[in-house]
C-alpha positions, 0 to 999 in steps of 0.5 A: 544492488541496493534494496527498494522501499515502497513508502506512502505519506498521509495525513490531514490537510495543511500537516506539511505533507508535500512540504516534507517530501520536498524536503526529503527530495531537496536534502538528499540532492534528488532533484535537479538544479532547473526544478530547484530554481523553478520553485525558488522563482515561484515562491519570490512570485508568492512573496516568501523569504524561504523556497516552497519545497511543496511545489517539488510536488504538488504538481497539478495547476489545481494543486498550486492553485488551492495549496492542496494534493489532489492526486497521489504523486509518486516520486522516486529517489535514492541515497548511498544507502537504499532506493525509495518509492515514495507516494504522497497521498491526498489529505481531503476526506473526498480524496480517501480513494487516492489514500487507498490506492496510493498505500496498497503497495506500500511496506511503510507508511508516514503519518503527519500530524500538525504539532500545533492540534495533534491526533484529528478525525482525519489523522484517526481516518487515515489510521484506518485505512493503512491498518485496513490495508495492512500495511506493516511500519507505521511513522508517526511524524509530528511536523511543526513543531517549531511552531511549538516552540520544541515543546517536548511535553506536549509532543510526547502526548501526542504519541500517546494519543496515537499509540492508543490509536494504533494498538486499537487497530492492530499495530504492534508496538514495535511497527510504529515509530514517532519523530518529531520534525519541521519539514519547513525549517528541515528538523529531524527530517534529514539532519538531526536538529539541535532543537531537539536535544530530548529526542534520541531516536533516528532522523525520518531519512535514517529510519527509512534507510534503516527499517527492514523492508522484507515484505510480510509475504515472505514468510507466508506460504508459497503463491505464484499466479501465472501469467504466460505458459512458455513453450519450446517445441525443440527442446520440449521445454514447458514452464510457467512464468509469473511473479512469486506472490507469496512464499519461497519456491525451491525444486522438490517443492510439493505444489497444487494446482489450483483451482482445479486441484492437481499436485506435482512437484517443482522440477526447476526454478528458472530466469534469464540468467540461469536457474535458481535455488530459490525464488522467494516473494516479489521475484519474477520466474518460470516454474518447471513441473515434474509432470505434464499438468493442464495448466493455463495463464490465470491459474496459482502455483500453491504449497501443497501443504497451505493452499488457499481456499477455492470459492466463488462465494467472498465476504469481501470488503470493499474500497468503492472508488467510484463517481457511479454508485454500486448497489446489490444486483450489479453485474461486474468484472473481477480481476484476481491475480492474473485471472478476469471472472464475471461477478454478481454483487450481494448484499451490502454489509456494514459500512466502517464510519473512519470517523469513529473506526467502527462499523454502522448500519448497512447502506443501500448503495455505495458512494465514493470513498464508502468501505463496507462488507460485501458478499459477491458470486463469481462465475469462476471458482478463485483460490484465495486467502483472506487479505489479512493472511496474505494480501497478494491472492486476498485482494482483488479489483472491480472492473466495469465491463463497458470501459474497464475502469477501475471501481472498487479495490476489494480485500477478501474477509475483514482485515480490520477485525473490529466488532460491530 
């Protein structure tokens, strides 16, 4: 079975996004001859010499019509050597929500930037977010650079423009990776360009087939929110099925309950297939108890050595996703793991300008694509970590409670850390 990386791609508008995931799907022969033929007609209709390989994704009329991403598309592809998730996120500032949502999954991201202007407001922008969701590798892909004429000076400033950047986010040197490309002409993308002789390092595709996708949350402590009690009256048969957040679960496992704080151990670690050693973070399970527990879908399995917290007081960061404004005093719905709890919104915090990477005044309310602190009440007590530690029981979702339309995505504490 070959492994899965989930990838996002950002960057400013014009940088070559959707061109250079077109690229990636034409090179690897992961589309089919009809859609090929269907751009090489429309871009005859636009008067080009060569196809426009954004077309393989931007596919909303708006999106052909302005040149333009609008939504997130994701896109699913696969080499001899690994299968990928790919979601190509929006570049406008207006459509920052649709970054935010397109990364939250993601174990790696791409970053474009133009060749020609290098690190911009909305490269700095885009930083901040993925830094805000924690996602772990970062790419930094100068696209264009044929446009440059393959200056190798200047793109070797660029990444140190964005080194700077990223170390100030919290990035690790060894998590970010620069590749110079041309996702037009296919520079570096799939093949390796001659142009380039300078540059040592790997293609993008063989980065991606190559770069570790063990999730961070495989070595955080064991979480596993549960999502159906399975019973079996014949057998006496009682187990807990969820998907393991965090962590590594084993028979003999010391567990707490949690929130209402009873221990036990694990007696079995089972699937359709038969019963496991081990379970480790992103497999789905049911969990034996050695004892009888009240235990009920919308609790968490935790090591009892490292639990979360219980509360229902969160400083919180919010993603505010929304047409509708949120101000203090709102009364929503709050989907953490597998349970829904009622919730009251506090005091607004310090909104973070992206601009700039730093924290400003408060606002009075929250507009689309505003991030800021925030305090919330919930009426259940919930166990969790902060966002930065383990971000399966650190995030959480807003709901309205009339449609049950998604407002907010929510991260408990500040995973940006940065002083105000």
């Amino acid at each position: 079975m070959k492994d899965l990386l989930r990838f996002a791609t950002a960057g400013s508008v014009d940088d070559g996004k959707s061109t250079l995931v077109g690229r990636l799907l034409y090179d690897t022969k992961s589309v089919l001859a009809d859609q090929i033929e269907a751009v090489q007609r429309a871009s005859v209709d636009k008067g080009l010499s060569t196809p426009d390989l954004s077309l393989l994704v931007d596919g909303l009329r708006a999106e052909r019509e302005q040149g333009i991403t609008i939504d997130v598309a994701y896109r699913y592809f696969s080499t001899p050597t690994r299968e990928f998730v790919l979601a190509d996120t929006p570049g406008h500032v207006q459509y920052t929500r649709n970054t935010v949502t397109g990364a939250s999954t993601a174990e790696l991201a791409v970053l474009l930037v133009d060749a020609r202007y290098g690190v911009v407001e909305q490269t700095r922008r885009h930083a901040a977010v993925l830094a805000l969701l924690q996602v772990p590798r970062l790419v930094l892909a100068i696209n264009k650079i044929d446009l440059i004429g393959y200056d190798q000076a200047a793109l070797e400033a660029i990444g140190k423009d964005f080194a700077g950047l990223a170390r100030s986010l919290g990035f690790a040197d060894d998590a970010v990776v620069t590749i110079p490309v041309s996702a037009l002409v296919g520079d570096n993308v799939v093949d390796r360009s001659g142009h380039t002789p300078w540059y040592t390092g790997p293609t993008l595709l063989g980065h991606l087939e190559s770069v570790p996708v063990t999730p961070p949350e495989a070595d955080s402590p064991f979480r596993m929110p549960v999502q159906y009690v399975i019973r079996e009256h014949a057998s006496d048969y009682r187990g807990y099925a969820g998907q393991v957040a965090s962590g590594t679960v084993r028979p003999g496992d010391a567990v707490v309950v949690l929130p209402g704080g009873a221990t036990t151990t694990v007696a079995g670690v089972d699937t359709a297939d038969g019963p496991l050693d081990a379970a480790g973070a992103g497999r789905s399970v049911t969990v034996r108890l050695a004892d009888d527990i009240d235990l009920s879908r919308g609790d968490v399995l935790a090591a009892a050595g490292a639990a979360p917290r219980v509360t229902n007081e969160l400083d919180a960061t919010l993603c505010w996703l929304s047409d509708k404004p949120l101000r203090p005093g709102a009364r929503l719905l709050l989907k953490h793991g597998t349970r829904t709890t009622q919730v009251i919104v506090g005091a607004l915090g310090q909104r973070l300008d992206t601009d700039t990477v730093s924290y400003v005044d408060a606002p009075e309310q929250l507009a689309i694509n505003d991030i800021a602190r925030v305090s919330l009440r919930t009426a259940d007590a919930l166990p969790v970590d902060d966002y930065a530690d383990i971000r399966a029981t650190g995030g959480f979702l807003l709901i309205d409670p009339p449609t049950g339309n998604t407002l907010a995505a929510g991260l408990v504490g500040d995973p940006l850390r940065l002083q105000a």
